[in-house]
N, CA, C and O of each residue as an XYZ file, in Angstrom:
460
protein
N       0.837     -1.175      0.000
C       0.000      0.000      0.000
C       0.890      1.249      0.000
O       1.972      1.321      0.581
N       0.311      2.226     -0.718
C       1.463      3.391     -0.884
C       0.655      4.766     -0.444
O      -0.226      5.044     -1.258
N       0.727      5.384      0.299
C       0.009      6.697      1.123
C       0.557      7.771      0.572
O       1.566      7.463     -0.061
N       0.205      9.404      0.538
C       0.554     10.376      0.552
C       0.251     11.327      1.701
O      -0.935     11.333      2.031
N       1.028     12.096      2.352
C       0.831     12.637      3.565
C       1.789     14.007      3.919
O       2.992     14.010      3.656
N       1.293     14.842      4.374
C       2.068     15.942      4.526
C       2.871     16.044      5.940
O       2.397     15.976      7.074
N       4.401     16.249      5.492
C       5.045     16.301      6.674
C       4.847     16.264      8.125
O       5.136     15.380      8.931
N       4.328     17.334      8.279
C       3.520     18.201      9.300
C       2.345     17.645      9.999
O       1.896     18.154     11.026
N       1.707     16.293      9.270
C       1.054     15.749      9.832
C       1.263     14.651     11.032
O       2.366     14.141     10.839
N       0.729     14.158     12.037
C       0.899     13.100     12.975
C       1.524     12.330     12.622
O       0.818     11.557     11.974
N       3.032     11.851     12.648
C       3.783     10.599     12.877
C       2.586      9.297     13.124
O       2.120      9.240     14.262
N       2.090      8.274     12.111
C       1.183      7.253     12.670
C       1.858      5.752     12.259
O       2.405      5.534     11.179
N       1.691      4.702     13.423
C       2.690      3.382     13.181
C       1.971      2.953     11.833
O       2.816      2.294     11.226
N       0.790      3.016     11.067
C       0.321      2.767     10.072
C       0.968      2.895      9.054
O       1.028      2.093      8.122
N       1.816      4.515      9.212
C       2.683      5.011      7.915
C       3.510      3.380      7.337
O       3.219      2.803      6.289
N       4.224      3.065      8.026
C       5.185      2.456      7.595
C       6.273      2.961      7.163
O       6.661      3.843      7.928
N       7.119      2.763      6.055
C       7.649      2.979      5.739
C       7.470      4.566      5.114
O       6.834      4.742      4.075
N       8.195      5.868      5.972
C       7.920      6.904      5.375
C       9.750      7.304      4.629
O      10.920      7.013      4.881
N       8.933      8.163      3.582
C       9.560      8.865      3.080
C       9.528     10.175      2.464
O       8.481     10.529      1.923
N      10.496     10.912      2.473
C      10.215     12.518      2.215
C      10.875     12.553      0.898
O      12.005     12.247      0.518
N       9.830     13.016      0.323
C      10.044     12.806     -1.559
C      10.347     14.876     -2.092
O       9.994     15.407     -3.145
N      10.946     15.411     -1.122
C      10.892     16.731     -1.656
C      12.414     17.349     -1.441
O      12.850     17.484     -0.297
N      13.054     17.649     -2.387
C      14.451     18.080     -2.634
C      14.978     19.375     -1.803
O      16.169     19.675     -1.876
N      13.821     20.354     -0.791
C      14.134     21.050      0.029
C      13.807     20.013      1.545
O      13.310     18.905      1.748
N      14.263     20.848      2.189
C      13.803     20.306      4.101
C      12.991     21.410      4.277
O      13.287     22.597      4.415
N      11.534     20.638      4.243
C      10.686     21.223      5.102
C      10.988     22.378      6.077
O      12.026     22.385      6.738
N      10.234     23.175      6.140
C      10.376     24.302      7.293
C       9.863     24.278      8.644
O       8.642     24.315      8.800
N      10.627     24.221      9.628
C       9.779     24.210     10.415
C       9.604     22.699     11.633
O       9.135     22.575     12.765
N      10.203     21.852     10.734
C      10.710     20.167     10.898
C      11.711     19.760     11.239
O      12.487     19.514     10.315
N      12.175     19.506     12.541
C      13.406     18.678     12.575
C      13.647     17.530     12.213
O      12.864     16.588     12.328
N      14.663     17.489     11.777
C      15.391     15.908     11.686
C      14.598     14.383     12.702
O      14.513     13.247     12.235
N      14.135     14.779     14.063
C      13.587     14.094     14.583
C      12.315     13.794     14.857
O      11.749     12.740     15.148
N      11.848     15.256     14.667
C      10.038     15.023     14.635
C      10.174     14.197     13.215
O       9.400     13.240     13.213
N      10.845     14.295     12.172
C       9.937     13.790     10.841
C      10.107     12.224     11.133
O       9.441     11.461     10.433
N      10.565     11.932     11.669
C      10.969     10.126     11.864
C      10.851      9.514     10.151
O      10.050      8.880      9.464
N      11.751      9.949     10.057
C      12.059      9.604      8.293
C      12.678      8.096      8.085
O      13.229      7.543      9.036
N      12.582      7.539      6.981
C      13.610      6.028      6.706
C      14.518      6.578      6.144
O      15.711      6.332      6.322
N      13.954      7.567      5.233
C      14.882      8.190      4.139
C      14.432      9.239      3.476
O      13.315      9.120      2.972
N      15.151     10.501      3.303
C      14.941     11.588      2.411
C      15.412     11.485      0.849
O      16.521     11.703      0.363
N      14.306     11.117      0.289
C      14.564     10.831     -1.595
C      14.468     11.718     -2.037
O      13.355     12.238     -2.118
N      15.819     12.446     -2.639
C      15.625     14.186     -3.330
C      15.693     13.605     -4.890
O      15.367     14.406     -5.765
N      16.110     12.214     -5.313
C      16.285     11.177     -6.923
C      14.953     11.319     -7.170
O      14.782     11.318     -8.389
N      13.666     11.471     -6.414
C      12.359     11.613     -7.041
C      11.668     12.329     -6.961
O      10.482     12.237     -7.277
N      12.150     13.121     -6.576
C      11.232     14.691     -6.091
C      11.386     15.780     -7.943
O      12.331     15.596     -8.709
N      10.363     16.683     -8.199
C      11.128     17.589     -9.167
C      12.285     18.314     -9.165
O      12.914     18.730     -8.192
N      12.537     18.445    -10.433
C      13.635     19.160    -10.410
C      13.361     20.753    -10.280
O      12.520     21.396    -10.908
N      14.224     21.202     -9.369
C      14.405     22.711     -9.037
C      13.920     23.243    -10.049
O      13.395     24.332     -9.815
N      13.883     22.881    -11.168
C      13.301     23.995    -12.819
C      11.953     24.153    -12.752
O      11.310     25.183    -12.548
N      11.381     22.438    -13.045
C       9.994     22.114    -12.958
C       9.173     22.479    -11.875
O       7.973     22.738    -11.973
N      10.144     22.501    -10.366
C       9.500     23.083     -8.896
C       9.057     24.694     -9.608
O       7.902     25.112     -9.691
N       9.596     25.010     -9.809
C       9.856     26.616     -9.735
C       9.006     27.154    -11.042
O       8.532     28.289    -11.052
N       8.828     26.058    -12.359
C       7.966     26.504    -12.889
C       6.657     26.327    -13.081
O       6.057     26.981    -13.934
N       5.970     25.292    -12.204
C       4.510     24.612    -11.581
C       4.501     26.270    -10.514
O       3.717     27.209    -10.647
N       5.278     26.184     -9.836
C       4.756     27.245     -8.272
C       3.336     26.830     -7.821
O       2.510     27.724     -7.632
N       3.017     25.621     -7.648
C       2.187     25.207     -7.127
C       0.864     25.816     -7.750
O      -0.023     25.905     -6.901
N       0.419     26.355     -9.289
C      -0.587     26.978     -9.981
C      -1.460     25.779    -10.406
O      -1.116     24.956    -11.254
N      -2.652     25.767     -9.714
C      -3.857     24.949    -10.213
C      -3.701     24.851    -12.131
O      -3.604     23.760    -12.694
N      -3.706     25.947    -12.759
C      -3.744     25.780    -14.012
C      -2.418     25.120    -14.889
O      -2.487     24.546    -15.975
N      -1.579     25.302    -14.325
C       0.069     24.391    -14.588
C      -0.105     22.399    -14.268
O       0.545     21.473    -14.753
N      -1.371     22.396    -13.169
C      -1.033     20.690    -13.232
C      -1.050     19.981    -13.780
O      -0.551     18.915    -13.422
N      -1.703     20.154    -15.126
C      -1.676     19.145    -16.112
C      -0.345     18.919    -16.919
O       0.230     17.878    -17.240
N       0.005     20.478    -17.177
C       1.516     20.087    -17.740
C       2.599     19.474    -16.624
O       3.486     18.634    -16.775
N       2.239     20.115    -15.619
C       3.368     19.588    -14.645
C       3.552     17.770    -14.131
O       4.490     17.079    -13.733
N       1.836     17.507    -14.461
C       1.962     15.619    -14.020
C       3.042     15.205    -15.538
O       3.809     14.249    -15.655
N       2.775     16.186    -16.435
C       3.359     14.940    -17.730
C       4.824     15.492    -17.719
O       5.810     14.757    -17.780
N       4.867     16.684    -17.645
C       6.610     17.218    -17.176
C       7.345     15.836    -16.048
O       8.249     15.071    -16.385
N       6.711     15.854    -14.849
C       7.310     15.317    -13.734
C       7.528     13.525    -13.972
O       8.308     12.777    -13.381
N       6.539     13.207    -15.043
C       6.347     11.897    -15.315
C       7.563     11.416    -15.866
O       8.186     10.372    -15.677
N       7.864     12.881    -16.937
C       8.755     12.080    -17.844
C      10.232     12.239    -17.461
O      11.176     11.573    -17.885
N      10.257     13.486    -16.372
C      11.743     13.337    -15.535
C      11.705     12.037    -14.607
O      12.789     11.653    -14.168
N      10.489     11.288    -14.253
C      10.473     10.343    -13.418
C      11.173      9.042    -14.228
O      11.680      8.217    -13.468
N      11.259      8.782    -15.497
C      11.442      7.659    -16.652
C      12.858      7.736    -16.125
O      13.508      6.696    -16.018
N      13.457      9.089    -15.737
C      15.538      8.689    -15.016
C      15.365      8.060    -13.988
O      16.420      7.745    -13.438
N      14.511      7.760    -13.519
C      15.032      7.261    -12.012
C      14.080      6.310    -12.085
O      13.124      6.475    -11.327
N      14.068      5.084    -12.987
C      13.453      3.926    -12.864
C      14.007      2.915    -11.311
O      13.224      2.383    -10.525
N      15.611      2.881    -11.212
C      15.852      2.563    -10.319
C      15.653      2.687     -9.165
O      15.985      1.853     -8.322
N      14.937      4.007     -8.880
C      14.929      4.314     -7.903
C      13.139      3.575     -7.520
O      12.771      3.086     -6.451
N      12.590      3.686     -8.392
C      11.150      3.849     -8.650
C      10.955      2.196     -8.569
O       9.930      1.632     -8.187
N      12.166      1.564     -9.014
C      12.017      0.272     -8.812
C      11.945     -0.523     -7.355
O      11.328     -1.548     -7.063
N      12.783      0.306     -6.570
C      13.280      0.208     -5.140
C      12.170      0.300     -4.505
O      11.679     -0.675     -3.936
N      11.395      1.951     -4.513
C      10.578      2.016     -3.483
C       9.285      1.247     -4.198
O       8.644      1.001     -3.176
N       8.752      0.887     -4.924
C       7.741     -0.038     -5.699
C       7.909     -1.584     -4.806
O       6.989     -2.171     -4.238
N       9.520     -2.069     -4.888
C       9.697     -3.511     -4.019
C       9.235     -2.926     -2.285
O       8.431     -3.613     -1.656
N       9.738     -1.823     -1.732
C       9.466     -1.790     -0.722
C       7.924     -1.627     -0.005
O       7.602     -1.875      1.157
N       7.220     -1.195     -0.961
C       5.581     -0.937     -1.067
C       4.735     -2.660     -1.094
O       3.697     -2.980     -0.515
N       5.612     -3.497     -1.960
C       5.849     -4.404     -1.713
C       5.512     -5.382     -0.296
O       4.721     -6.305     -0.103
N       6.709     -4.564      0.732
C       6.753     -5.593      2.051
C       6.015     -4.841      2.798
O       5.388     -5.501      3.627
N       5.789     -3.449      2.853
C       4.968     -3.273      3.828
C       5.000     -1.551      3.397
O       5.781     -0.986      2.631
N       3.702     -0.895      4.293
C       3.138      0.442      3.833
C       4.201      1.352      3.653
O       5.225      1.457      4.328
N       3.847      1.991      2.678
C       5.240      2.736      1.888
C       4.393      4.281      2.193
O       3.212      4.281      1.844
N       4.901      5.495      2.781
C       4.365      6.905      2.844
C       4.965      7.977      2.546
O       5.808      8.510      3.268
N       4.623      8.357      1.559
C       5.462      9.606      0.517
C       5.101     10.729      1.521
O       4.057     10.869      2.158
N       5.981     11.332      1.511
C       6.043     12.909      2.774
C       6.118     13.625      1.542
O       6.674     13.330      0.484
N       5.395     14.709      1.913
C       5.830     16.168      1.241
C       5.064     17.416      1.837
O       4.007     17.414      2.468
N       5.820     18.423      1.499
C       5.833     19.760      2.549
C       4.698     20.435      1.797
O       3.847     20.977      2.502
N       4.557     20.487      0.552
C       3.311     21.700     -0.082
C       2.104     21.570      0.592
O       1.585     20.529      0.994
N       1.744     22.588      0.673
C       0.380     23.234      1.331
C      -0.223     22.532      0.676
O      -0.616     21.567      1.330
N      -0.651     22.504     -0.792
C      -1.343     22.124     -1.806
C      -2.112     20.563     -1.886
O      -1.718     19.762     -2.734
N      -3.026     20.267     -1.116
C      -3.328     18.783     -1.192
C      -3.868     18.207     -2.310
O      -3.986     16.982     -2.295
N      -4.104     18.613     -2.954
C      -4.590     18.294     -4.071
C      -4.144     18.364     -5.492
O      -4.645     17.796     -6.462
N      -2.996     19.251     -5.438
C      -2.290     19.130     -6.445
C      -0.429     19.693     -6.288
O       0.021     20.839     -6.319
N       0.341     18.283     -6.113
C       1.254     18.619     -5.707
C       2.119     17.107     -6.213
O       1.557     16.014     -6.143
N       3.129     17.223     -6.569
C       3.966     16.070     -6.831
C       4.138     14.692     -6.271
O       4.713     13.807     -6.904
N       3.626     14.520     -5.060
C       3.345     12.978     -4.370
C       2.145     13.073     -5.299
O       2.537     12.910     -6.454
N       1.284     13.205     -5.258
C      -0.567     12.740     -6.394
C       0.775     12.018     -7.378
O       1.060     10.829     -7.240
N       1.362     12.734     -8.156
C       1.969     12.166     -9.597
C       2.582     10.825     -9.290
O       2.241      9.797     -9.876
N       3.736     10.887     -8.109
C       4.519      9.962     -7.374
C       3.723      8.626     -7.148
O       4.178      7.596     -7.646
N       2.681      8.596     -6.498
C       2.399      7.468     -5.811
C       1.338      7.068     -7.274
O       1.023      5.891     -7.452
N       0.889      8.086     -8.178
C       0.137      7.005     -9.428
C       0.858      6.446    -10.157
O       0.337      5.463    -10.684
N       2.504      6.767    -10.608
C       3.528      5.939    -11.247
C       3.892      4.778    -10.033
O       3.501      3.649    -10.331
N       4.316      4.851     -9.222
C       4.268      3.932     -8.457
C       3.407      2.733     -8.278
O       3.840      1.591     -8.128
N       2.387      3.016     -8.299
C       0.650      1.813     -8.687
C       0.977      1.740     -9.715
O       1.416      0.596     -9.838
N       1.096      2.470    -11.004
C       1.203      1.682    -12.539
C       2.114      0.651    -12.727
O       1.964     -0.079    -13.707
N       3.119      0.450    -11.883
C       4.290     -0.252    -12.249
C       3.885     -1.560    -11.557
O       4.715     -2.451    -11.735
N       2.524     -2.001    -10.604
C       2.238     -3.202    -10.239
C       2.707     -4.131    -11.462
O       2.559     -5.352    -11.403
């Protein structure tokens, strides 16, 4: 099972396996509140694509197929956390305000396609 969840939210033993899929550190978050496995900056956007989405409702459509196709470099990586989703609950962290449209949504539907 693969979750999306914002940093900032309650630490829950459900998460499982979390991970922070965003190439900055959160604001505001220490190192220890986030109880991280691992910080993946290999799948997060790239600083270009961050900066040219700015989180604009009308940019998400280009931005899922932008982010998709920078995602095709990091099969390996995509391969990894896919096996680990695998053994047990896998939870993409990310810091944007934006729940509804923000780069984990893109993350965790390539992730399910690759069943």
């Amino acid at each position: 099972m693969i979750k999306i969840k914002r940093i900032y939210e309650q630490v829950d033993k459900e998460d499982g396996y979390r991970v922070l899929v965003d190439r900055l550190w959160p604001r505001g978050i220490t190192k220890e509140a986030a109880v991280l496995d691992e910080w993946n900056k290999a799948v997060a956007p790239t600083p270009e694509l961050r900066q040219w989405f700015h989180h604009q409702p009308a940019l998400f459509a280009g931005f899922k197929q932008r982010y998709k196709n920078e995602l095709k470099e990091q099969q390996e990586e995509l391969l990894r956390l896919r096996s680990i989703a695998g053994r047990e609950p896998l939870t993409l962290l990310y810091a944007a305000k934006e729940t509804a449209i923000n780069h984990a949504i893109v993350l965790k539907d390539v992730l399910e396609s690759m069943k």
